[in-house]
N, C-alpha and C positions, 0 to 999 in steps of 0.2 A: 262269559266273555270279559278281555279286562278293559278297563277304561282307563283311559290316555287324557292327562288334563294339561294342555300347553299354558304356561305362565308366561307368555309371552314376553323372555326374557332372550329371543332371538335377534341377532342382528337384521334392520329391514334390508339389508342390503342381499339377507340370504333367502329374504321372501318373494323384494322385487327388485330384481334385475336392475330397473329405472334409475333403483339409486347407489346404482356401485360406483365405482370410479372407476376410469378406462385403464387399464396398463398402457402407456405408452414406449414408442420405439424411439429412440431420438439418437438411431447411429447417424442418420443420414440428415440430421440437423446442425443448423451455424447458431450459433448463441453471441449474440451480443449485449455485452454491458451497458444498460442506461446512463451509467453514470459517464461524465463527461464524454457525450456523443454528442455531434452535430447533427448528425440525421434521427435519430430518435429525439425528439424532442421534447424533456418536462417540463409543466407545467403547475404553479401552482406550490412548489416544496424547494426547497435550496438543499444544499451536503453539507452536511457539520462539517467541518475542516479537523476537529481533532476525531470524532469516531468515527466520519467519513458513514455516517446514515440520514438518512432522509428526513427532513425536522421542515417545519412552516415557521420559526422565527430564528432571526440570528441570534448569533451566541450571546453579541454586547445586551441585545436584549433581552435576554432570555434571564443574565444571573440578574435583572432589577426585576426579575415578576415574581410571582408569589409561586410557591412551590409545585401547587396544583396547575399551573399554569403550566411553570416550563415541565412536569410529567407529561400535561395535554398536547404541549406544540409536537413530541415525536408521534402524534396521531397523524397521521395520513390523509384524513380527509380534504379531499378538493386536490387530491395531485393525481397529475395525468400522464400519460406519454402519447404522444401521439406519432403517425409516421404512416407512409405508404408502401408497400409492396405487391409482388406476384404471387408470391404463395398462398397454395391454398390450404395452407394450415398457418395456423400462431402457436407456434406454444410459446411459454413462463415458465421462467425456475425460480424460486424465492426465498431468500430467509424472514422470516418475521423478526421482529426483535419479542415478543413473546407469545403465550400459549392463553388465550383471550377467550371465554365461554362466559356468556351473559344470562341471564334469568330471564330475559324480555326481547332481545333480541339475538338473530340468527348470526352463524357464525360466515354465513355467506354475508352479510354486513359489517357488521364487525371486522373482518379480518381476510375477505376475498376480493376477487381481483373480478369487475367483469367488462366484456368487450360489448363496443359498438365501430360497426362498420356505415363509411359516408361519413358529411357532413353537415352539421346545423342541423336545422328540423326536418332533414334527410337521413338522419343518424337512425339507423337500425340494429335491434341488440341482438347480436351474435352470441353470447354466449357467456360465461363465467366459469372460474376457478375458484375452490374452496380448499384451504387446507384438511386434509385426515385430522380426526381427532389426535390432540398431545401431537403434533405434528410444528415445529418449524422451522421446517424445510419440505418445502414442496414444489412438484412441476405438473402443469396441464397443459392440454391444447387446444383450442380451438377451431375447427373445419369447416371449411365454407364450399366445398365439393367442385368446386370450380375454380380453373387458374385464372385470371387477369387480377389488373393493378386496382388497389383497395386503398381508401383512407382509411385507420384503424385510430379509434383510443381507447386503451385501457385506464381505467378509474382505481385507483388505490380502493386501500381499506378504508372505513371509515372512523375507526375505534381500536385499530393499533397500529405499532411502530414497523417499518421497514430495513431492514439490513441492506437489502442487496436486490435487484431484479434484473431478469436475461429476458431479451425478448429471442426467441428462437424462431429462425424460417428455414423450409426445404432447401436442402443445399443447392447451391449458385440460383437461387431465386434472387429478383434485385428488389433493392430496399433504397427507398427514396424520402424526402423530407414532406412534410404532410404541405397542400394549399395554409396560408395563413388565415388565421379567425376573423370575419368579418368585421369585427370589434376587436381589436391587438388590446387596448391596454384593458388590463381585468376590471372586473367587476367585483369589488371588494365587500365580503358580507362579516359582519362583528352580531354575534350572537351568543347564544344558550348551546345547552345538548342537540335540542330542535336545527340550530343553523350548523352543526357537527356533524346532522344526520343522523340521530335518536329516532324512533330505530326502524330505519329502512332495511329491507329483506337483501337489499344490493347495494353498492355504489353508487351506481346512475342515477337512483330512484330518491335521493336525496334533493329536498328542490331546489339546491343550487346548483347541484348537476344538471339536474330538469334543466334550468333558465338557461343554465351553459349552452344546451343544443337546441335549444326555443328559437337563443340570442344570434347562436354561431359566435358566444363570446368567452373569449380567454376569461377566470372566474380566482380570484382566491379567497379560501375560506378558513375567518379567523372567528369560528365557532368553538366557546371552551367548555364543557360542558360542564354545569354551575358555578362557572366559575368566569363569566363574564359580568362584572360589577361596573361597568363604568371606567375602569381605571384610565388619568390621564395620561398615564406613560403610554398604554396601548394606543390613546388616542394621538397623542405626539407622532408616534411610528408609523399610523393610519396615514396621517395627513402628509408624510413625506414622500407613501410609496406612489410609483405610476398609476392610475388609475383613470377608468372612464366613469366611476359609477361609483356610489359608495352608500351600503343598506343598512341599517343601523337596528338591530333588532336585538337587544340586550334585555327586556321587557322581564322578562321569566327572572333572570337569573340575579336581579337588584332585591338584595334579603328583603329589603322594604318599601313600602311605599315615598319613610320621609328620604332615604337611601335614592332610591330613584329621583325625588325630588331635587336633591343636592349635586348628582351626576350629571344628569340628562342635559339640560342646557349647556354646562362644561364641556362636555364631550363635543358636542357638538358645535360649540363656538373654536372650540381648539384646531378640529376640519377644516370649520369657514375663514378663521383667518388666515390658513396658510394656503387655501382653496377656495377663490372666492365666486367661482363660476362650478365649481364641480357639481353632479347634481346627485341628490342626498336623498336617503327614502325613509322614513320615518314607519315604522311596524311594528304596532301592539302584542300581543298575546291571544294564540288562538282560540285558547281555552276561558274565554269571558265571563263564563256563567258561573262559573265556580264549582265548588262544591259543598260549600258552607255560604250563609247570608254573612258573614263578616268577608269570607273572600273576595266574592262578588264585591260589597261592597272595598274593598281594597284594588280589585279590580277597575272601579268605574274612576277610582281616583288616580291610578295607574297611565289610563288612556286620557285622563282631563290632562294629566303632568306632559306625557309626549305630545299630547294634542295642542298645548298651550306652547313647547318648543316652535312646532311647525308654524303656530298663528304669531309669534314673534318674530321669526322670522319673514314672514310676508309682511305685515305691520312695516320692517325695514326693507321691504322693498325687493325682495332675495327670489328672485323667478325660479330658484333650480331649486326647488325644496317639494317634495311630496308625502302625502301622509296614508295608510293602510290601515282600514282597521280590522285587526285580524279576526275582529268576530263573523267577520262574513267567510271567514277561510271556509269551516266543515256545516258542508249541508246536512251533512248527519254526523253529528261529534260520537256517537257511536260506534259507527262505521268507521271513524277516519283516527280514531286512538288507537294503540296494544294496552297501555294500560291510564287512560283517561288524561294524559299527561302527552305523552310524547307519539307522534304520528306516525302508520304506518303509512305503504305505496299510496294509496288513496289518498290520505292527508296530506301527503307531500304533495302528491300532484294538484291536490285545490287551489292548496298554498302558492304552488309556479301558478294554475291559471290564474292567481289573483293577483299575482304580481307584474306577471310580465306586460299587463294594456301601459301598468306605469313605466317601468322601464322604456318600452316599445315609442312611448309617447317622446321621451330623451333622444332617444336615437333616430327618429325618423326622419 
């Protein structure tokens, strides 16, 4: 008899069904453009004016930052659209601006789009799009089997650029502007990879996402990933946007100890005097223990450095200042890494419960 040895070099998509991608019809769909709409609503990303794509800082800013920076600002992360309708399907059509596969994280984070329907901590997740491999240009869509009127947001990618997106509904289905966010002016977070969403399986699961549908709050996120140093130009441009809130988690990504010593107060005085009531959240690094007895210790001088910000500022008097220490984030730092460094869903979501009693506290 002969024997058959599978090297299982098959695609899984032709083993399970579960993970094929649907063919879709979209004769009988309306595609509308995000870009300069009133009823679709984003959030979170401005339009270039000369490539007319999707970017998280302006231009004038962009050529005083350092390279890796304006690379990072055409990331996506923390841009939203939101908006109400009767159909009972969504679809997306999309260009990326490229072709994004990571070694550590999924390319449904990185580079997909996924839905939740409702709002605030009513927000339920309907579903997600992922581009085909070497794909960008792609379209999905979403079904919820049932006609009436929905709040919907879609979450960007979190790790690459945006060209162009359509949100599509069943023809003469009506499309309405979403209720406003319990909290209108955002929630501004300045971080690492970690506040970029390093490396969440999705969009949503990122925990400024999370906080977003905790809060019911409009959120932007100027995570760069390693390459949030402190710098005061960022902090200049911080302190001028609208904001309700402002989380300051740069911790990871200061090469140094003496580096963080020389930023961190700066940074944060730059905030206060142009904001002198805003309320400010000070957060460590999740990963405390280290991996080496010199990092730990670098670590514990790390949390004394932002620790010593926070106790300056009450010293002076300064009510709106809060301090996190992220070693309490991962009840099993095991559990809540991909690779000992950067968080998956479980991480992230420690990280929103640990954050949001402070927030919660701001706003109540």
């Amino acid at each position: 008899m002969e024997k058959r040895y599978l090297m299982g070099n098959r695609k899984i998509e032709e083993i399970d069904k579960n993970f094929a991608l649907e063919d879709l019809e979209t004769s009988q769909v309306e595609y509308h453009s995000v870009k300069n709409n009133n009823v679709l609503k984003l959030h979170g990303l401005c339009i270039d004016d000369k490539s007319q794509t999707f970017c998280r800082l302006p231009a004038d800013l962009r050529k005083e930052l350092s390279t890796d920076i304006q690379d990072l600002s055409w990331h996506t992360t923390g841009g939203r659209i939101r908006f109400a309708t009767t159909s009972s399907t969504v679809y997306l059509k999309v260009h990326l601006q490229s072709i994004r596969d990571m070694p550590h994280m999924p390319r449904s984070g990185n580079s997909g789009f996924d839905f939740y329907t409702g709002t605030g901590n009513n927000s339920r997740f309907a579903g997600i799009v992922i581009p085909p491999e070497n794909a960008l240009d792609f379209e999905g869509a979403i079904k919820t089997g049932e006609r009436k009127m929905r709040e919907w947001t879609v979450n960007f990618p979190l790790y690459n650029g945006v060209k162009e997106v359509y949100i599509g509904l069943d023809e003469s289905e009506e499309l309405m502007s979403p209720c406003p966010y319990s909290i209108a002016s955002p929630v501004v977070f300045y971080g690492s990879s970690i506040t970029q969403g390093g490396c969440a399986s999705r969009p949503g699961n990122s925990y400024v996402n999370i906080l977003s549908r905790l809060l019911d709050a409009d959120i932007y996120n100027l995570g760069f990933s390693g390459s949030a140093v402190g710098s005061a130009k960022i902090a200049e441009y911080i302190s001028g946007l609208d904001m309700s809130a402002f989380v300051m988690d740069y911790d990871y990504n200061a090469p140094s100890v003496d580096h963080l010593r020389e930023t961190h107060q700066n940074f944060f005085n730059i905030i206060r005097e142009k904001r002198k009531n805003l309320p400010v959240v000070f957060i460590t690094k999740p990963d405390y223990d280290g991996k080496t007895d010199s990092e730990l210790q670098d670590n514990i001088l790390r949390k004394d450095i932002i620790s010593e910000t926070y106790s300056i500022a009450l010293e002076h008097g300064d009510q709106f200042v809060r301090f996190i220490d992220g070693k309490g984030f991962f009840d099993s730092f095991g559990s809540c890494t991909v690779d000992t460094t950067h968080p998956n869903d479980l991480g992230f979501m420690r990280m929103a419960e640990g954050i949001i009693p402070v927030l919660h506290d701001f706003f109540k």
